[in-house]
Biopython code that builds the backbone (N, CA, C, O; Angstrom):
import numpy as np
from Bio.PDB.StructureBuilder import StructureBuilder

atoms = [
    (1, "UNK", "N", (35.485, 38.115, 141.636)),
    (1, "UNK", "CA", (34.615, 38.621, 142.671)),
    (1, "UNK", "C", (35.499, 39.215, 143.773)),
    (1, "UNK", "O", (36.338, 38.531, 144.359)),
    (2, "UNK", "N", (35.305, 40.387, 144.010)),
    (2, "UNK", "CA", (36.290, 40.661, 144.994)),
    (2, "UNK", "C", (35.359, 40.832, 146.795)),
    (2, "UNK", "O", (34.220, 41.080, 147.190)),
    (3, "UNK", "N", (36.781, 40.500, 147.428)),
    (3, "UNK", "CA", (36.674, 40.280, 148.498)),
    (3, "UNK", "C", (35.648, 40.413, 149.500)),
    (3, "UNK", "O", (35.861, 41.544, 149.936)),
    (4, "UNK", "N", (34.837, 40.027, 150.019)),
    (4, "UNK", "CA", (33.520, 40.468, 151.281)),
    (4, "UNK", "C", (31.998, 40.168, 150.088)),
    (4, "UNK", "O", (30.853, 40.079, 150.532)),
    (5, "UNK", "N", (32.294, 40.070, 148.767)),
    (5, "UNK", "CA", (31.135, 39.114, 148.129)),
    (5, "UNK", "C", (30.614, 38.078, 147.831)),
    (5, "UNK", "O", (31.375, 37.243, 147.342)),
    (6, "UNK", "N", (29.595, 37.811, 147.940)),
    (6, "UNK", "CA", (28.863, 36.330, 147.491)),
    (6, "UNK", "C", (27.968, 36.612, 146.240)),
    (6, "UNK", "O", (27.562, 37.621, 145.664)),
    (7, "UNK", "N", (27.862, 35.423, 146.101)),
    (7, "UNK", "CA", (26.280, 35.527, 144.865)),
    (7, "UNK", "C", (25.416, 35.193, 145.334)),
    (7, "UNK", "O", (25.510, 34.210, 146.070)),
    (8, "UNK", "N", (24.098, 35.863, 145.139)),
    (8, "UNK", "CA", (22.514, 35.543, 145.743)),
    (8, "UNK", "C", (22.254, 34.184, 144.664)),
    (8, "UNK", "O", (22.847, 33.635, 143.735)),
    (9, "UNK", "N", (21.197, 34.061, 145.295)),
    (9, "UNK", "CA", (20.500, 32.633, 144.564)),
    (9, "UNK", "C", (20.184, 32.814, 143.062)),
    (9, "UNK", "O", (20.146, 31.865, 142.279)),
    (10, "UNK", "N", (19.948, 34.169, 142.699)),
    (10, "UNK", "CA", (19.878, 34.954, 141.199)),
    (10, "UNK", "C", (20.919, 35.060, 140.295)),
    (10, "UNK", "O", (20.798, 35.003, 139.071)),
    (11, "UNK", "N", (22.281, 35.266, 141.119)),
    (11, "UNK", "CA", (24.062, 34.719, 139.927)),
    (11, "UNK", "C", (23.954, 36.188, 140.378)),
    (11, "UNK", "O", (24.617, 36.745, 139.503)),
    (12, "UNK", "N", (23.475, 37.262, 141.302)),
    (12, "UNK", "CA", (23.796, 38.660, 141.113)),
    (12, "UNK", "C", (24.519, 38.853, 142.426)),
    (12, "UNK", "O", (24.067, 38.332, 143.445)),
    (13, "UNK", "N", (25.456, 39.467, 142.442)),
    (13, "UNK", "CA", (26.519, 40.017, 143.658)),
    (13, "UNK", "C", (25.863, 40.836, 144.421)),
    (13, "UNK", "O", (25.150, 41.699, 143.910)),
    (14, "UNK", "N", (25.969, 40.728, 145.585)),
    (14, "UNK", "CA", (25.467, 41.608, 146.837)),
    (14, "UNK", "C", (26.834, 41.804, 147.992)),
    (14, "UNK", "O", (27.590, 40.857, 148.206)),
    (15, "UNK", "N", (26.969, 42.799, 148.498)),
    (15, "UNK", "CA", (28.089, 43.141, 149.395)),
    (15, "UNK", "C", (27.947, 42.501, 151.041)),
    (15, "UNK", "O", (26.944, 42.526, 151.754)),
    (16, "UNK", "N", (28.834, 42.131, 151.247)),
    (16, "UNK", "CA", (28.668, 41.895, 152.777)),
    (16, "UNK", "C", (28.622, 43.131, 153.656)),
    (16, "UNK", "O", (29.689, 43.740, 153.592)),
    (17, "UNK", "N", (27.616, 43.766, 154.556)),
    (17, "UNK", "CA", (28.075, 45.028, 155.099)),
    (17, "UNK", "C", (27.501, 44.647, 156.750)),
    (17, "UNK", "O", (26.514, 43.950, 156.986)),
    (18, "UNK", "N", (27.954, 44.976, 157.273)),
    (18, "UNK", "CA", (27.653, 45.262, 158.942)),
    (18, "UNK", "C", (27.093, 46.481, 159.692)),
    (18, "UNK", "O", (27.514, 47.637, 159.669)),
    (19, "UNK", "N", (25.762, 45.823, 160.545)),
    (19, "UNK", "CA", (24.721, 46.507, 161.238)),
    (19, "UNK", "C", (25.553, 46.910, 162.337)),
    (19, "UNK", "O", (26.137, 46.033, 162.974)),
    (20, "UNK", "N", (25.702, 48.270, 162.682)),
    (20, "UNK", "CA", (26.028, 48.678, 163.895)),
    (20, "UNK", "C", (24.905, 49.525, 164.984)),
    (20, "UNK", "O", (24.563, 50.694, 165.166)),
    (21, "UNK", "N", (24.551, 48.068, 165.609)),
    (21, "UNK", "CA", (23.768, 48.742, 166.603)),
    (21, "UNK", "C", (24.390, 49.837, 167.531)),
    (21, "UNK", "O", (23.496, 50.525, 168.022)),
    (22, "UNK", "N", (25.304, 50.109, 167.817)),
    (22, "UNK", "CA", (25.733, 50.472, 168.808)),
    (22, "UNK", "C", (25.017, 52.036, 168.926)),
    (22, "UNK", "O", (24.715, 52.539, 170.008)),
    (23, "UNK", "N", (24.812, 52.687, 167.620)),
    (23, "UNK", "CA", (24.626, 54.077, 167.050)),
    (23, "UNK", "C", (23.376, 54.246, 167.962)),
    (23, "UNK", "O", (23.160, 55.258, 168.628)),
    (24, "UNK", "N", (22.693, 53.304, 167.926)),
    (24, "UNK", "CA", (21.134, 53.432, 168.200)),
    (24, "UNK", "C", (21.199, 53.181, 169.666)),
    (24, "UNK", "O", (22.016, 52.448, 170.224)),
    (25, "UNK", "N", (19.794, 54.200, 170.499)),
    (25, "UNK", "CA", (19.245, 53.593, 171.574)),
    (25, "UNK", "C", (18.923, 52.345, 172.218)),
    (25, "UNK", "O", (18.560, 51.811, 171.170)),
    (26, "UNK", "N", (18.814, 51.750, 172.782)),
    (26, "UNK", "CA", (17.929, 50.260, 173.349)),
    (26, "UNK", "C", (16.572, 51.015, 172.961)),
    (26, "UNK", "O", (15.879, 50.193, 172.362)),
    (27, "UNK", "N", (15.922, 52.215, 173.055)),
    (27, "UNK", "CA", (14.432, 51.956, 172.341)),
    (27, "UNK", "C", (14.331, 52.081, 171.184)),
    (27, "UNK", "O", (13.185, 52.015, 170.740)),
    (28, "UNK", "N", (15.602, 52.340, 170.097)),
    (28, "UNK", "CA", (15.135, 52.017, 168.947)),
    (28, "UNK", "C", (15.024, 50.751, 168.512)),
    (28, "UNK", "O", (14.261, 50.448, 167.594)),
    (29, "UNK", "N", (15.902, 49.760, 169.239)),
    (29, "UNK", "CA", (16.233, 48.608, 168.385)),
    (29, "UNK", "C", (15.455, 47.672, 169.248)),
    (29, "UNK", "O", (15.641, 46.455, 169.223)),
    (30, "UNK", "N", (14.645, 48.221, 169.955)),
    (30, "UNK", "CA", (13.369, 47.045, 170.984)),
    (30, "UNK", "C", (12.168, 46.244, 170.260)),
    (30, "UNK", "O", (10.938, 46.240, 170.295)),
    (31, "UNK", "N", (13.011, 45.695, 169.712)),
    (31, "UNK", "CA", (11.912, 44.264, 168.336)),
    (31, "UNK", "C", (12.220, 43.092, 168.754)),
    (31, "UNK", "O", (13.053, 42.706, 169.574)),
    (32, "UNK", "N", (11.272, 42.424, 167.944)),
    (32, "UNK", "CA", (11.533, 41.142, 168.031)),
    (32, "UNK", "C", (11.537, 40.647, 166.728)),
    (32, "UNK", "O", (10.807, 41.052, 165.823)),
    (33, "UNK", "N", (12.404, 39.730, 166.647)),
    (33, "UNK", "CA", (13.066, 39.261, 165.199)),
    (33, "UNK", "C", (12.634, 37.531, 165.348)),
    (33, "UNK", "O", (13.379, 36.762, 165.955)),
    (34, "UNK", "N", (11.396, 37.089, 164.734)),
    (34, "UNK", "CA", (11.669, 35.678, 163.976)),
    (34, "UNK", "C", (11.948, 35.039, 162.427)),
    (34, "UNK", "O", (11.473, 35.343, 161.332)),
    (35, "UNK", "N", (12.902, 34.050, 162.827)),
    (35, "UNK", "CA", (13.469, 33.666, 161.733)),
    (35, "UNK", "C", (13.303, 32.104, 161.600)),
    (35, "UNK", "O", (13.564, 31.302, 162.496)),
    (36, "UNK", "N", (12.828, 31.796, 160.339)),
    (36, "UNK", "CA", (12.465, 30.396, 160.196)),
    (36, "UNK", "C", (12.480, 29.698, 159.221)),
    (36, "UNK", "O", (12.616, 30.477, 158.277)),
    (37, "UNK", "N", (12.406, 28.377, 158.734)),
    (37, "UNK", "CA", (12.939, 27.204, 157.574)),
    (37, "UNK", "C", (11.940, 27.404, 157.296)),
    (37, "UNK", "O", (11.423, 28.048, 158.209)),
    (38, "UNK", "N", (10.776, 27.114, 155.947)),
    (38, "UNK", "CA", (9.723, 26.362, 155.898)),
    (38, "UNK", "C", (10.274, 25.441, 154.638)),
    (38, "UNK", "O", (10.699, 25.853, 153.559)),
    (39, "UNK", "N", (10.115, 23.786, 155.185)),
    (39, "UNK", "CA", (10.449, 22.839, 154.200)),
    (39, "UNK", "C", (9.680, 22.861, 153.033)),
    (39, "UNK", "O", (10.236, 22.748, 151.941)),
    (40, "UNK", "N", (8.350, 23.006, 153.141)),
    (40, "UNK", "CA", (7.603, 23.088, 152.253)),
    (40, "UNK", "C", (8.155, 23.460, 150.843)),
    (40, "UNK", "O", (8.498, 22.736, 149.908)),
    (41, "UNK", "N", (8.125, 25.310, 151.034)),
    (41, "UNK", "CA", (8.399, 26.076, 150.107)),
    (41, "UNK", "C", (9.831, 26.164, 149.788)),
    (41, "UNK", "O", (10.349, 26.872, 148.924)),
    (42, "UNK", "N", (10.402, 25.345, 150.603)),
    (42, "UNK", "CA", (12.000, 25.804, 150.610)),
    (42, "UNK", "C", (12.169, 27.171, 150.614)),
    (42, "UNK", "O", (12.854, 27.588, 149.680)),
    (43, "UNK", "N", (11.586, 28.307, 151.683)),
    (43, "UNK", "CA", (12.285, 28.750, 151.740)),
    (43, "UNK", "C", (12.438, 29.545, 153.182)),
    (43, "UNK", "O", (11.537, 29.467, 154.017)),
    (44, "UNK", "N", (13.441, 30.190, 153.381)),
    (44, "UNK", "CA", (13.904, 31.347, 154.716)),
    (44, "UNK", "C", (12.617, 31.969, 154.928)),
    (44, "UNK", "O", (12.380, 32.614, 153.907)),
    (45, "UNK", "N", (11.683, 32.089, 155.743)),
    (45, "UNK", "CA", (11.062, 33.390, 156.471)),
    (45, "UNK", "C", (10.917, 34.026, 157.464)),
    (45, "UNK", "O", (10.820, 33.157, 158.331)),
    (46, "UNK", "N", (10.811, 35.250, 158.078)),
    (46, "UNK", "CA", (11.370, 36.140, 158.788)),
    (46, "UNK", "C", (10.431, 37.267, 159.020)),
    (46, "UNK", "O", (9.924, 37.800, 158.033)),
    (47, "UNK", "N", (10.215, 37.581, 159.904)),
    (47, "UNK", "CA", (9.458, 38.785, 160.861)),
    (47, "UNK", "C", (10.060, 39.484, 161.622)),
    (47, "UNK", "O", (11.071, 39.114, 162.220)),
    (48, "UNK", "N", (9.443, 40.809, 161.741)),
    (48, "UNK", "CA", (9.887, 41.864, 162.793)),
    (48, "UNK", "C", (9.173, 42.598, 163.053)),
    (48, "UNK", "O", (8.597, 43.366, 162.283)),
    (49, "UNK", "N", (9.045, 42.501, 164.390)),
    (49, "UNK", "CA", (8.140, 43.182, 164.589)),
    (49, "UNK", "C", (8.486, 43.988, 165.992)),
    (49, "UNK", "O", (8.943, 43.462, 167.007)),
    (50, "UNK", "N", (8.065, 45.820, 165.763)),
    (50, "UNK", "CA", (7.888, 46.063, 167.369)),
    (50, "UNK", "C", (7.400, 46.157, 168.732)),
    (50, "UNK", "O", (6.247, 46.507, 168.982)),
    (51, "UNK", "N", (8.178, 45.877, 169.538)),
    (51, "UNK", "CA", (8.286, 45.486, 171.031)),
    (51, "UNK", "C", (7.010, 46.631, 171.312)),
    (51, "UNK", "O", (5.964, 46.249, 171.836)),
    (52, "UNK", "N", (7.149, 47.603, 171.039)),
    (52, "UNK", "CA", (6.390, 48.680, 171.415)),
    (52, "UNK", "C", (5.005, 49.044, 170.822)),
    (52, "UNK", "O", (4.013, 49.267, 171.516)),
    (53, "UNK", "N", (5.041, 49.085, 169.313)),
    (53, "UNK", "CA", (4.095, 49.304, 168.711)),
    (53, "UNK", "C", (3.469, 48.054, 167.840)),
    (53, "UNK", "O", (4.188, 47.477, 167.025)),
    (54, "UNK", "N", (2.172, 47.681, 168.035)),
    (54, "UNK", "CA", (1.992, 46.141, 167.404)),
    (54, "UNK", "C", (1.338, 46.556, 165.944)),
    (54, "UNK", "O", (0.614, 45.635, 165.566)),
    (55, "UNK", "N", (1.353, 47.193, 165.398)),
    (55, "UNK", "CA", (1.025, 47.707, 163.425)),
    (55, "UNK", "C", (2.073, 47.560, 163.813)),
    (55, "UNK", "O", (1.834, 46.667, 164.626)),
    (56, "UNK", "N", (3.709, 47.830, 163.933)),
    (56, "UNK", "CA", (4.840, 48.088, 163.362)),
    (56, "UNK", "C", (5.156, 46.710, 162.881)),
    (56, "UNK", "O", (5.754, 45.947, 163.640)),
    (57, "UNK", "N", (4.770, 46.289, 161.565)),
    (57, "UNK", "CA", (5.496, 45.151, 161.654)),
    (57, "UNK", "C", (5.864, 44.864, 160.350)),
    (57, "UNK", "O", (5.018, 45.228, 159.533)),
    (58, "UNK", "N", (7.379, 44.044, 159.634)),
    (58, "UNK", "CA", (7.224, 43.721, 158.543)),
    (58, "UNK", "C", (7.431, 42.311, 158.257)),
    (58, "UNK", "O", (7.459, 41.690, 159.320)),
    (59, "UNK", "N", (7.607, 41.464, 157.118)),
    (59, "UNK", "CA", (8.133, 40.474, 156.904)),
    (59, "UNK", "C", (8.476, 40.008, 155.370)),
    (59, "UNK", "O", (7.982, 40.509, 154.360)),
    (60, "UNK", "N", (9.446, 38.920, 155.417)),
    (60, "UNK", "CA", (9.940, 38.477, 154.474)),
    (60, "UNK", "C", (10.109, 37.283, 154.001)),
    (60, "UNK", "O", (9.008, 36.749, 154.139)),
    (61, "UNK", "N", (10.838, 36.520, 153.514)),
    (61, "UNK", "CA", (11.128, 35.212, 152.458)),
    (61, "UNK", "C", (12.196, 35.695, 151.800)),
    (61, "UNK", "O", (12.397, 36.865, 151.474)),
    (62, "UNK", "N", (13.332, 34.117, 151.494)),
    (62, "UNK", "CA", (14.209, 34.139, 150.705)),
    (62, "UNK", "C", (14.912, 33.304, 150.572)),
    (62, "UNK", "O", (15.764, 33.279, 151.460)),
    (63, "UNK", "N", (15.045, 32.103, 149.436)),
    (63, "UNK", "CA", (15.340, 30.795, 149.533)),
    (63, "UNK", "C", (16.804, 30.628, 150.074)),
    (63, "UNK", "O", (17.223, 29.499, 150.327)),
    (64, "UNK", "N", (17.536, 31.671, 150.242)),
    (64, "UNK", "CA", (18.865, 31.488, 150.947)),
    (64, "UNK", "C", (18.748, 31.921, 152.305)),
    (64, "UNK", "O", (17.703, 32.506, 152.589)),
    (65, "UNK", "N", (19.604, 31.755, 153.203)),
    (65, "UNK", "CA", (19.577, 32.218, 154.470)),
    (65, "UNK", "C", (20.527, 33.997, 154.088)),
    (65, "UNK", "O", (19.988, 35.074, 154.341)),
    (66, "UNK", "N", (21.407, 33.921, 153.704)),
    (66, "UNK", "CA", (22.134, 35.098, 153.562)),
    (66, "UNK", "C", (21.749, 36.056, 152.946)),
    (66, "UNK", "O", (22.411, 37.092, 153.022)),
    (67, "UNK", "N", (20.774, 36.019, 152.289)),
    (67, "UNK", "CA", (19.475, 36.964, 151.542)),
    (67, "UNK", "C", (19.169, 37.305, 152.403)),
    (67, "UNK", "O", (19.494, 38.365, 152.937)),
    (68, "UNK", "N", (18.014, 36.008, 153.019)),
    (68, "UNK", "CA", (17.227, 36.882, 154.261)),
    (68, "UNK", "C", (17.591, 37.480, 155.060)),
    (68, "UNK", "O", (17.061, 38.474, 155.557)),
    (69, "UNK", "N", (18.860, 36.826, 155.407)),
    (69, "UNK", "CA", (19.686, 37.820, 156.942)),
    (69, "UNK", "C", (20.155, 39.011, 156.291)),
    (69, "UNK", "O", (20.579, 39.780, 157.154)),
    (70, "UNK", "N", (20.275, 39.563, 154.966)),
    (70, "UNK", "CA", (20.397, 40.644, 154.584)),
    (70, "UNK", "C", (19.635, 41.779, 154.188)),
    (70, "UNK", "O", (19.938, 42.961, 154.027)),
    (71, "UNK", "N", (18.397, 41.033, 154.051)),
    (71, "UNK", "CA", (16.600, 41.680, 154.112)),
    (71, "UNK", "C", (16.444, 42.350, 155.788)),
    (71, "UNK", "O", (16.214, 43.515, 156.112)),
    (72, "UNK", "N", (16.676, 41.081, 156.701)),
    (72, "UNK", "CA", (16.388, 41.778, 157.997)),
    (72, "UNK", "C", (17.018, 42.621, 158.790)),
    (72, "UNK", "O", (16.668, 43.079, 159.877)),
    (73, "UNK", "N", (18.481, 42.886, 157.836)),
    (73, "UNK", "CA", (19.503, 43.386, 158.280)),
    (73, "UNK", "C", (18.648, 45.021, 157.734)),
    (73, "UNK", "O", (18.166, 45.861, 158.493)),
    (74, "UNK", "N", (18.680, 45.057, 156.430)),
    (74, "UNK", "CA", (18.174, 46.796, 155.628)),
    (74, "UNK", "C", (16.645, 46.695, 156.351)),
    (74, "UNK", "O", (16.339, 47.819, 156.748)),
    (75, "UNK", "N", (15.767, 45.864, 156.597)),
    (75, "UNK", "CA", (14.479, 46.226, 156.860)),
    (75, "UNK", "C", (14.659, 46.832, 158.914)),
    (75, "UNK", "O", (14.006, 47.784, 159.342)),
    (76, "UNK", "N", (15.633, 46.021, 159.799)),
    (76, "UNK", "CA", (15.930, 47.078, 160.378)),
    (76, "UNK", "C", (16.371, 48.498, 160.438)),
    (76, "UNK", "O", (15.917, 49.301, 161.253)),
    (77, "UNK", "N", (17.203, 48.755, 159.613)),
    (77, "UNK", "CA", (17.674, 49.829, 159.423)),
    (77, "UNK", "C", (16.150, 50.827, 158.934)),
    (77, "UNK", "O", (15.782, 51.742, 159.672)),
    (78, "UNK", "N", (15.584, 50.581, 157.970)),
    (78, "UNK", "CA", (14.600, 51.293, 157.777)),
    (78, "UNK", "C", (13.589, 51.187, 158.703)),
    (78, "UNK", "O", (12.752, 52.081, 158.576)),
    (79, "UNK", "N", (13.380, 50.426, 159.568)),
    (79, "UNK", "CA", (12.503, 50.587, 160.858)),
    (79, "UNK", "C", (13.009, 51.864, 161.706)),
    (79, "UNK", "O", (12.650, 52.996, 162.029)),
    (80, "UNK", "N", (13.927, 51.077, 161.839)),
    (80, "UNK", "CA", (14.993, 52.484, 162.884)),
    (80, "UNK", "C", (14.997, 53.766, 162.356)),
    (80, "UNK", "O", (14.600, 54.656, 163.109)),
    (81, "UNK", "N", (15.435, 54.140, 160.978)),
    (81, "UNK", "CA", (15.404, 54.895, 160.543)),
    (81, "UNK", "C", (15.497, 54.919, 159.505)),
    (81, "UNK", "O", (16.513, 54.534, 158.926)),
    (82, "UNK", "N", (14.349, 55.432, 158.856)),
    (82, "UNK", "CA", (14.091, 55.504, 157.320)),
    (82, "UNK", "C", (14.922, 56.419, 156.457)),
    (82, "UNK", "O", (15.252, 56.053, 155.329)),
    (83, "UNK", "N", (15.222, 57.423, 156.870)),
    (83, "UNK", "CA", (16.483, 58.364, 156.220)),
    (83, "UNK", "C", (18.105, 57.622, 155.820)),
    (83, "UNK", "O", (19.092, 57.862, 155.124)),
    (84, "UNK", "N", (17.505, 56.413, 156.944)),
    (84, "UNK", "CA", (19.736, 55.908, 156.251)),
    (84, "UNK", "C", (19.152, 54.483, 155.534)),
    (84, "UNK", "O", (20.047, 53.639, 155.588)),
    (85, "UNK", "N", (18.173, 54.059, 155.010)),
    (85, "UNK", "CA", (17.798, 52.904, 154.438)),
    (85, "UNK", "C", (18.774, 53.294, 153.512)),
    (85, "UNK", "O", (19.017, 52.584, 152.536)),
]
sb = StructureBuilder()
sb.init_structure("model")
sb.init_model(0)
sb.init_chain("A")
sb.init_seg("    ")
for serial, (resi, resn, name, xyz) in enumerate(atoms, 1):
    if name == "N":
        sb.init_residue(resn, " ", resi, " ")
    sb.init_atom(name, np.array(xyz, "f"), 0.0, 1.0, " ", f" {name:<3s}", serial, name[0])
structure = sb.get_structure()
């Protein structure tokens, strides 16, 4: 496995990559992000939704945390902008 990878909960490799807000405005990236355990289901779930517009919203699940933080990582990006998803 080379360097900056893990395995998802599936045995399949996913890359570590980094969100650079910096590119973006403060009004693009004006959301709000919850993130949460549920014991139940065992698993990660996660919302986002925008500050501005209340339809804008998506959400997710994912029995790992590093999944999900990698779901909310691309589902920002496609909020922000759907052309660099």
């Amino acid at each position: 496995m080379a360097k900056g990878e893990k395995k998802n909960g599936s045995g399949k490799k996913h890359q570590k990559s980094k969100l650079h807000l910096r590119n973006f405005t403060p009004r693009e990236v004006d959301m709000n992000i919850n993130l949460w355990y549920n014991k139940d289901v065992e698993q990660w779930r996660w919302t986002l939704s925008s500050a501005t517009d209340a339809m804008d919203m998506e959400s997710g699940n994912a029995a790992e945390l590093e999944v999900a933080l990698d779901d909310v990582k691309n589902t920002i990006r496609w909020m922000v902008n759907p052309s660099i998803a």
